[in-house]
C-alpha positions in Angstrom: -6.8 12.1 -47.2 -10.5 12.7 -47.2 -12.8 9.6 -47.5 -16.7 8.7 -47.1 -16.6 5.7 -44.9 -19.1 3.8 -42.4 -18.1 4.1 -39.3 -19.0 0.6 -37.7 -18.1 1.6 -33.6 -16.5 4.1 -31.3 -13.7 2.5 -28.9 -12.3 4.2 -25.4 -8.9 2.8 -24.3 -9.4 5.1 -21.3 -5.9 6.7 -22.5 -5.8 9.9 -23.8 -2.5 9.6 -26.2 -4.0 6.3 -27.5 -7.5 7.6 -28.2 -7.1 10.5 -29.2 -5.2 9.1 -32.5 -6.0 5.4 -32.9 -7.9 4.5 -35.7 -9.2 0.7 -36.2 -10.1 0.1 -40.0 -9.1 -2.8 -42.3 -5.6 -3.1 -44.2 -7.5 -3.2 -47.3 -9.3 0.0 -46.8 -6.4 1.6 -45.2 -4.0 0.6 -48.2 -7.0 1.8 -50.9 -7.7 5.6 -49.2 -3.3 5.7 -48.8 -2.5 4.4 -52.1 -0.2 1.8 -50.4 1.3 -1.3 -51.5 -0.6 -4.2 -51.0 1.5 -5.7 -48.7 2.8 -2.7 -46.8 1.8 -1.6 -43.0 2.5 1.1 -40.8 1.1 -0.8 -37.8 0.5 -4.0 -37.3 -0.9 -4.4 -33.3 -1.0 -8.3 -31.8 -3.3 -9.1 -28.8 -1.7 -12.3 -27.2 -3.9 -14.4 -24.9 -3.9 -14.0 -20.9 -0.7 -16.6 -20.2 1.0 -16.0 -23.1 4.6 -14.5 -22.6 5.0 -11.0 -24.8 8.8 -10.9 -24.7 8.8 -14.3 -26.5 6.7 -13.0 -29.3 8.3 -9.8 -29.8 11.6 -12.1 -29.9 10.6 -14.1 -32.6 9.1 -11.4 -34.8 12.4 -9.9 -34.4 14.2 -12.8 -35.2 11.8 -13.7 -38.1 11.4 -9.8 -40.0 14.7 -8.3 -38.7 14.6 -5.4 -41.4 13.1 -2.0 -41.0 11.0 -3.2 -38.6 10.6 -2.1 -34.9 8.7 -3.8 -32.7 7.3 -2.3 -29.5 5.0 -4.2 -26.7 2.2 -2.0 -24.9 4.4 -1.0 -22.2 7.1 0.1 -24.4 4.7 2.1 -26.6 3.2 3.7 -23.0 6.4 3.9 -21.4 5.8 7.0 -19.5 2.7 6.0 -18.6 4.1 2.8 -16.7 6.9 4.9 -14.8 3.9 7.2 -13.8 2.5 3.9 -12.4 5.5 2.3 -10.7 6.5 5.6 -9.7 2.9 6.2 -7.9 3.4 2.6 -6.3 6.5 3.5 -4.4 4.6 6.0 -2.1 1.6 4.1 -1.6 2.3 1.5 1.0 3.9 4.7 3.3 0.3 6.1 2.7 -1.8 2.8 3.6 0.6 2.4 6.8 0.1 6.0 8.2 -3.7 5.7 7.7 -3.8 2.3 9.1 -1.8 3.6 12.4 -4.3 7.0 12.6 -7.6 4.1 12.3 -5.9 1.8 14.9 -5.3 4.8 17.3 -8.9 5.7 16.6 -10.2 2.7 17.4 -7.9 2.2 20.2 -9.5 5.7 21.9 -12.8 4.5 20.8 -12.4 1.6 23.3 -10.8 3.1 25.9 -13.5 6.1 26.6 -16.0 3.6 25.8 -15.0 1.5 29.2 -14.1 4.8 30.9 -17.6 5.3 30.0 -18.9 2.2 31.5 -16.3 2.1 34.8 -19.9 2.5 37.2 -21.5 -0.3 35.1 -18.4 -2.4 35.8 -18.1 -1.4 38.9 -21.4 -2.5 40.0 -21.4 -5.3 37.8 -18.1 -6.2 40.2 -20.3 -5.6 43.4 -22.8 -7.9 42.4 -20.7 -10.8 41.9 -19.0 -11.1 38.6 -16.1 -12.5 38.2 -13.2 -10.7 36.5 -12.6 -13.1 33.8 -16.4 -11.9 33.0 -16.1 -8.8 33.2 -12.5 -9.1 30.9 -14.7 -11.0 28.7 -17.5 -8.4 28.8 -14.9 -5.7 27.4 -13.5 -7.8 25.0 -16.8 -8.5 23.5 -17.7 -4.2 23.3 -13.9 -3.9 21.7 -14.6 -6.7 19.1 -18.1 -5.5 18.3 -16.7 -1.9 17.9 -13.7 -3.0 15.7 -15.8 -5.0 13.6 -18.0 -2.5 13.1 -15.8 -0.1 12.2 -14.3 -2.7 9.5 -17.5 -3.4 7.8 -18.8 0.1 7.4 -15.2 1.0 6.2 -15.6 -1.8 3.8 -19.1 -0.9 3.0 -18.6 2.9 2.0 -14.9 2.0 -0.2 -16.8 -0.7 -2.0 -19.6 2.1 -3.0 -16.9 4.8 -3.4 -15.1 2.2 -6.1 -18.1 1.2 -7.7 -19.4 4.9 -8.3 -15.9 5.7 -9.6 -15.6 2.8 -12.3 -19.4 2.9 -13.0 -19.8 6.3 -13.6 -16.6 8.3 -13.0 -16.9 11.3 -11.1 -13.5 11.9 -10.6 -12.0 13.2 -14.2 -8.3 13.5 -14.7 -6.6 16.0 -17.2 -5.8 13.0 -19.8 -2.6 15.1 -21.4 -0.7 14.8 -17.9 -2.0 11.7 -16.5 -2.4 9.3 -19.5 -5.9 8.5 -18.5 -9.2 10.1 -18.5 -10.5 9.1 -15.2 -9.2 8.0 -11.6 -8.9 4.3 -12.4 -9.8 1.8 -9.7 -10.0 -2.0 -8.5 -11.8 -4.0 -6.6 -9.8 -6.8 -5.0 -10.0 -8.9 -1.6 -6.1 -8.0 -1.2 
């Protein structure tokens, strides 16, 4: 079908498969440029509110319109798309763990040439009549400032890196294999 029409907006999903062939128009105009019944659909797509349990509803459309009628929630319509996802979450914690290991030993070695570094200072810090609760207190001071240190620039530069990448998405994803069109991030305290 071939039809003059206003187009009124462009939408993104962010999913490729979705976008690609996703059409928004009204039932009316859709029926008219098909030559469709007046009560027919192909697709009818509900957006329930934050809260609101899907299974139930696609229960009781099923129960109400049992007839020729399959009815699909947005995971079961993306399905491979959400085993892409929980398969990707399996390996993930593994990942976080080593690199939280490697930044622990790094800040561990950090600390320890640091006061290797400063064994004269404490030394003659020692001679000149500091105690050694002091001078434990002096290095647990320089391994605290270090440490947080590290932890706010890390924090600093993976807020920016997040930010760039949902603001302006510099990393690109082949949409046909990944169901998305860019690296998709989030920004939470967890």
């Amino acid at each position: 079908m071939v039809a003059r029409v206003r187009i009124g907006g462009v939408f993104t999903s962010g999913m490729m498969s979705y976008a690609d062939h996703a059409v928004i128009t009204l039932a009316e105009l859709a029926g008219a440029l098909l030559h469709l019944p007046k009560k027919s659909a192909s697709m009818l797509m509900i957006t329930s509110r934050d809260g609101v349990e899907q299974d139930t509803i696609v229960r009781e459309i099923r129960r109400r319109y049992p007839e020729h009628l399959m009815v699909l929630t947005f995971k079961d319509h993306f399905a491979p798309m959400w085993n892409w996802i929980d398969l990707q979450k399996r390996p993930i914690p593994v990942i976080m763990s080593l690199i939280a290991i490697v930044s622990m030993f790094t800040v561990v070695s950090t600390v320890l040439l640091s006061i290797v570094e400063k064994t004269r200072s404490l030394a003659v810090l020692s001679t000149l009549g500091m105690s050694p609760w002091k001078l434990a207190l002096v290095t647990a001071m320089r391994v605290l400032s270090t440490s947080l240190i590290g932890i706010l620039a890390g924090l600093a530069v993976s807020v920016v890196f997040i930010v760039v990448q949902r603001e302006y998405h510099p990393i690109s994803l082949d949409g046909n294999i990944y169901y998305v069109q860019y690296l998709p991030v989030a920004l939470g305290a967890w």
